[in-house]
C-alpha positions in Angstrom: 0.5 14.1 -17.1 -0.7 17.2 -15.0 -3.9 17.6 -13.1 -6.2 19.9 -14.7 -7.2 22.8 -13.0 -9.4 22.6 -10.5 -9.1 19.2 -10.4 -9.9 17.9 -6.6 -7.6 17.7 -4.3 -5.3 14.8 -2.8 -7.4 12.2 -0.7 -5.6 10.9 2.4 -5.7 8.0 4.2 -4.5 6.3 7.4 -3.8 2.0 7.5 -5.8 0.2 10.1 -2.2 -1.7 10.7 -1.3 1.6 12.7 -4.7 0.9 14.4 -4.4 -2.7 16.0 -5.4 -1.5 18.8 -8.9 -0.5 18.0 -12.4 -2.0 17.2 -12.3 -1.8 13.3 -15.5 0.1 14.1 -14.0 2.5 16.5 -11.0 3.0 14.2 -13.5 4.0 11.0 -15.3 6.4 14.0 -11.9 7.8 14.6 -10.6 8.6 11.1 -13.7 9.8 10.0 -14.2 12.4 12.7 -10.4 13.4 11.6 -11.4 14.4 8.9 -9.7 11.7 6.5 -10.9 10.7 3.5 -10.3 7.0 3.5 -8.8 4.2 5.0 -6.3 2.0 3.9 -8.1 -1.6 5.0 -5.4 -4.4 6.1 -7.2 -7.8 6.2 -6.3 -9.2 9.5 -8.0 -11.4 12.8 -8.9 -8.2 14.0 -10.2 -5.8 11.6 -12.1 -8.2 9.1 -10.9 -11.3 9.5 -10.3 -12.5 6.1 -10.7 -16.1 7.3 -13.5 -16.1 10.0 -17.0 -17.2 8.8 -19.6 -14.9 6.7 -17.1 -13.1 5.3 -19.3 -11.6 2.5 -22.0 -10.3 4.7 -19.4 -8.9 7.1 -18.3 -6.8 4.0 -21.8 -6.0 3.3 -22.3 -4.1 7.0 -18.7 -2.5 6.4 -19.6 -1.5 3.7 -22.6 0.2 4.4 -20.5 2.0 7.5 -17.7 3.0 5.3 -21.0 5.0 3.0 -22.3 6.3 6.2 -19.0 7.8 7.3 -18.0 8.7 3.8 -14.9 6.8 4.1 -12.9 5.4 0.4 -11.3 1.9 1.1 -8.1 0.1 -0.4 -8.1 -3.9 0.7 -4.1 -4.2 2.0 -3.1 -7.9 2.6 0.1 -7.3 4.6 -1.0 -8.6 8.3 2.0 -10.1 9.9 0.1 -13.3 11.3 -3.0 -13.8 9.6 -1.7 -17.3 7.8 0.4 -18.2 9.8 0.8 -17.7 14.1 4.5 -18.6 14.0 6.5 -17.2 10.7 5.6 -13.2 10.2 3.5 -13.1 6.7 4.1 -16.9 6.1 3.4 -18.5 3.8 4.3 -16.2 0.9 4.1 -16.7 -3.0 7.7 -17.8 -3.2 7.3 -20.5 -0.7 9.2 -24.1 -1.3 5.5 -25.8 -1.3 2.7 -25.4 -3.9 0.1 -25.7 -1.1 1.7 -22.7 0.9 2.0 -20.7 -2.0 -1.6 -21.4 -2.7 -2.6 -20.5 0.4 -1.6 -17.1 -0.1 -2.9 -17.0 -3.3 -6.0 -17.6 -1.7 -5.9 -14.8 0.7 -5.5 -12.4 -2.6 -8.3 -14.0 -4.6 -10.6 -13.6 -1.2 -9.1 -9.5 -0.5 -10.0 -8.9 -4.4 -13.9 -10.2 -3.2 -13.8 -8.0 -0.3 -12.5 -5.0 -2.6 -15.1 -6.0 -5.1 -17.9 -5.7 -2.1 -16.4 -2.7 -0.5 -16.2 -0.6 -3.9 -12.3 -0.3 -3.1 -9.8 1.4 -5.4 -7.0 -1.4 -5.5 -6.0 -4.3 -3.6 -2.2 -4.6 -2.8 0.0 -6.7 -2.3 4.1 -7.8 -2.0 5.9 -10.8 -3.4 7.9 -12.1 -0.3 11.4 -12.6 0.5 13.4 -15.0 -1.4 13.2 -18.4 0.9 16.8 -19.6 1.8 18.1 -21.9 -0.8 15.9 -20.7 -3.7 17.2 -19.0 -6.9 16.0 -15.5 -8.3 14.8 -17.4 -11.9 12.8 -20.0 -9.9 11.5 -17.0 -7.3 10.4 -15.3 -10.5 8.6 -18.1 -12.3 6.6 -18.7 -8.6 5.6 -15.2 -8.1 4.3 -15.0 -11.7 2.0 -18.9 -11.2 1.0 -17.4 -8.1 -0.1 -14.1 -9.3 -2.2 -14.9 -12.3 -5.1 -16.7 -10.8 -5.3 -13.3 -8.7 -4.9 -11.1 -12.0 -7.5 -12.8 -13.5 -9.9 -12.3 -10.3 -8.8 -8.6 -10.5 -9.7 -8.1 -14.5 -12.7 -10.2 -13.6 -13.5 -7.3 -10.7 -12.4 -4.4 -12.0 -10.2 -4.2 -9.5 -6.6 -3.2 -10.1 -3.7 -5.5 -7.8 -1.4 -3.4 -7.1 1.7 -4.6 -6.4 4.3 -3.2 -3.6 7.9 -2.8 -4.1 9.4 -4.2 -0.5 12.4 -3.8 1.0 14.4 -6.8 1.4 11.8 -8.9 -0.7 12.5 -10.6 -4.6 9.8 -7.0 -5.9 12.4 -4.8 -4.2 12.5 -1.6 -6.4 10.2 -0.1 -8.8 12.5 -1.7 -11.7 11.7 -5.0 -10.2 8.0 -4.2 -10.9 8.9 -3.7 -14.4 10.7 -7.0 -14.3 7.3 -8.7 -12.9 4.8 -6.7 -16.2 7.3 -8.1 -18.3 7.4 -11.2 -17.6 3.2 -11.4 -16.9 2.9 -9.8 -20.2 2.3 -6.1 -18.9 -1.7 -7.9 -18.0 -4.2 -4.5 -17.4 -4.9 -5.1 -13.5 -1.5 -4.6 -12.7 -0.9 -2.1 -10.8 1.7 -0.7 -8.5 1.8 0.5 -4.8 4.4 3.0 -4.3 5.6 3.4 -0.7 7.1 7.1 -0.4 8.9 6.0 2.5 10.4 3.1 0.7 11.5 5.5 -2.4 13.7 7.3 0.1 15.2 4.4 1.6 16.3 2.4 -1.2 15.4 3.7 -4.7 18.2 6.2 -6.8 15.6 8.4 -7.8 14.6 10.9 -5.3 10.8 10.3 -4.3 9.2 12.9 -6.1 11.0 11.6 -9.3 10.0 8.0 -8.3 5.9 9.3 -8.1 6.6 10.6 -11.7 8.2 7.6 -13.0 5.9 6.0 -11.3 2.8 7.6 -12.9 1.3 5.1 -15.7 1.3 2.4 -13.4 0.2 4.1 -9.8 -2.8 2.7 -8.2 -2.2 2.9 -4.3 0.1 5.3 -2.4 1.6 4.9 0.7 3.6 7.6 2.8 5.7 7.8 6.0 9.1 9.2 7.0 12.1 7.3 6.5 16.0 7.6 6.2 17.9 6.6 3.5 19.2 3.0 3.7 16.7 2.2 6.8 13.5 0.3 6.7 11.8 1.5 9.5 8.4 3.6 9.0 8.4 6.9 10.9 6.3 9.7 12.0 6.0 12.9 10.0 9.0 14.8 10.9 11.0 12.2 12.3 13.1 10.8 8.9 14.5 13.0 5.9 11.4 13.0 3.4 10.8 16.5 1.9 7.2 16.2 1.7 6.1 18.9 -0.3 8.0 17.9 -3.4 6.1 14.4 -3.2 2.6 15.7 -2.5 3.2 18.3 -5.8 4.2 15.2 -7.8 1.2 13.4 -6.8 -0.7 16.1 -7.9 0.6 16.7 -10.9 0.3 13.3 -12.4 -3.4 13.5 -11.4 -3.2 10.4 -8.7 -7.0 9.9 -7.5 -6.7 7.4 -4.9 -5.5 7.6 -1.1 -2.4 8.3 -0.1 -2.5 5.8 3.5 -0.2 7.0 6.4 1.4 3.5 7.1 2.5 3.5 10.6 2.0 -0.3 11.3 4.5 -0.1 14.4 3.6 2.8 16.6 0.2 1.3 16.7 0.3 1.7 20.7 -0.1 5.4 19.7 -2.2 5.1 16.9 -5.0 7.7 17.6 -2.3 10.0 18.7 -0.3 10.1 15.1 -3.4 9.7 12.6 -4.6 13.3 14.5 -1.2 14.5 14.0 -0.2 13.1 10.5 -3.7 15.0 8.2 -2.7 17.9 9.4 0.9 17.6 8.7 0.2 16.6 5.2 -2.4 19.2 4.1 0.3 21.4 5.0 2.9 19.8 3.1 0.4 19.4 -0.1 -0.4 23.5 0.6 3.3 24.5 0.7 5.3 25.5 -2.5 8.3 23.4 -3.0 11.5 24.8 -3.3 13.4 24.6 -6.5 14.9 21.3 -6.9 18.6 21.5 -5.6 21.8 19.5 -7.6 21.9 17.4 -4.5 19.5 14.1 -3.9 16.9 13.7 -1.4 18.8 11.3 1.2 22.1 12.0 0.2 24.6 12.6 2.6 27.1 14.6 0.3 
C-alpha cells in the first residue's frame, strides 16, 4: 500500500534503553526539546519501574507529562535485569519452569496496562533464546501458552503486541513470525516489531524489501546501523544501512507509528547520539533513493 499524498510525515523516536543514564523525566525533557516525536518507553528499575509500588498512578503522572511535552509512547519490555539481577532478560517465555515463564508473562500482561494508561501505540516484545537442552517443537508450544494470556490482554486493550524478530533467539527472522501467527491462529493483536538494523544483519531480503514484506503486520519500528552478519547496534553512519531506501519504504506502506533509534549500548553518550541521530534521519527520509542496484544491501560481492 502507498501513503496518500500529503499524508504526514514519518514520526521518530529515540528508546530510553539508550538513556539509562537519565532521570526518565530528564530523558522526556531531552527528547522533547530535540524535536522528536516520541519515545520508545523500555520498562525498567529506572525509568518506570514495572515492579515498584503504584504503578498505575505513576503511569497516570507520565502520562500527563508525555501530553504536556507532546511526546507518542510505545511500552518496550526488553530491560536486561528487570526480572532477574543475575541472568540478562531472565526468566524468558521458553524457560524450563512454568513459574519463570509466568513471570514473564506477567511483565507483558502489566506493560500492556501501562500501554493501555499511556495511550501507547504497541507493546513489544521477543520470545527468548532457546534454553540449553530444549527442543524447537517444545520452545514453540511454550512461547505460544505464554503468549496468549498476553494476546488476550492486548485485544482486551486495544493494544497491538508486537512481537520482535531477535537475533540468536527461537523468533529469529521475520518468517519465524509467520511461524508464531500460524500456529496462534493469525489472533488480531499480533503484531510485529521490525528492527531495521536486524534486517541487515541477518534477513535475505534487503531492509527496504523486508519493511514491504513487512507491511500487513508492522506495528513498531526500530532503526540503527548494523553490518551484515553482526549483532551489534550502531550509530547512524557507522554500519552499512542505506537509509534512504528504508525511510521511502516506510513511507510508502503508510507506517504511522515511531520509528525508535535503539542505541541501548552507547547509553554513556546518550544525549550526544539522540541530538545527532533526528537530524541524520530527516535527512535520510528527505533524500531520493537511488535506483535499486542488482547487488544486495550487505553483500560483499
Amino acid at each position: 500500500m502507498t501513503a496518500p499524498a500529503g499524508s504526514p510525515a514519518l514520526r521518530f523516536g529515540y528508546g530510553t534503553n539508550g538513556l539509562a543514564d537519565l532521570r526518565l523525566d530528564d530523558a522526556l525533557g531531552l527528547l522533547a526539546d530535540l524535536g522528536y516525536d516520541g519515545v520508545g518507553l523500555t520498562l525498567d528499575h529506572m525509568h518506570l519501574d514495572p515492579l515498584a509500588p503504584d504503578l498505575a498512578a505513576r503511569t497516570r503522572r507520565l502520562a500527563h507529562r508525555l501530553a504536556a511535552l507532546g511526546l507518542e509512547v510505545t511500552v518496550e519490555t526488553g530491560a536486561r535485569y528487570v526480572l532477574d539481577p543475575r541472568r540478562k532478560h531472565g526468566p524468558t517465555l521458553l524457560d524450563a519452569a512454568p513459574e519463570d515463564r509466568r513471570r514473564r508473562t506477567d511483565l507483558l500482561l502489566r506493560a500492556v496496562r501501562v500501554a493501555a494508561d499511556l495511550g501507547a501505540h504497541a507493546v513489544h516484545c521477543f520470545s527468548g533464546v532457546v534454553p540449553p537442552g530444549t527442543g524447537r517443537d517444545v520452545a514453540w508450544d511454550r512461547l505460544t501458552a505464554s503468549l496468549t494470556p498476553v494476546l488476550d490482554a492486548a485485544a482486551t486493550a486495544g493494544v497491538p503486541l508486537a512481537v520482535e524478530p531477535e537475533p540468536g533467539h527461537l523468533l529469529a527472522t521475520l518468517a519465524d513470525f509467520h511461524h508464531l501467527r500460524g500456529l496462534l491462529g493469525d489472533p488480531a493483536p499480533l503484531g510485529l516489531t521490525l528492527d531495521i538494523g536486524h534486517c541487515q544483519c541477518l534477513e535475505p531480503l534487503p531492509p527496504a524489501d523486508c519493511v514491504r514484506a513487512a507491511a500487513p503486520w508492522l506495528k513498531h519500528a526500530q532503526i540503527e546501523d548494523m553490518r551484515r552478519g553482526v549483532h551489534d547496534h550502531l550509530p547512524f553512519g557507522e554500519g552499512e544501512i542505506d537509509f534512504p531506501p528504508v525511510l521511502a519504504a516506510l513511507a510508502d506502506i503508510g507506517y504511522r507509528g515511531l520509528t525508535v533509534v535503539e542505541l541501548p549500548r552507547h547509553s554513556h553518550a546518550g544525549p550526544h547520539h539522540a541530538e545527532r541521530s533526528l537530524p541524520f534521519l530527516r535527512r535520510a527520509a528527505a533524500t531520493t533513493p537511488a535506483p535499486r542496484s542488482a547487488t544486495p544491501e550487505g553483500s560483499t560481492v
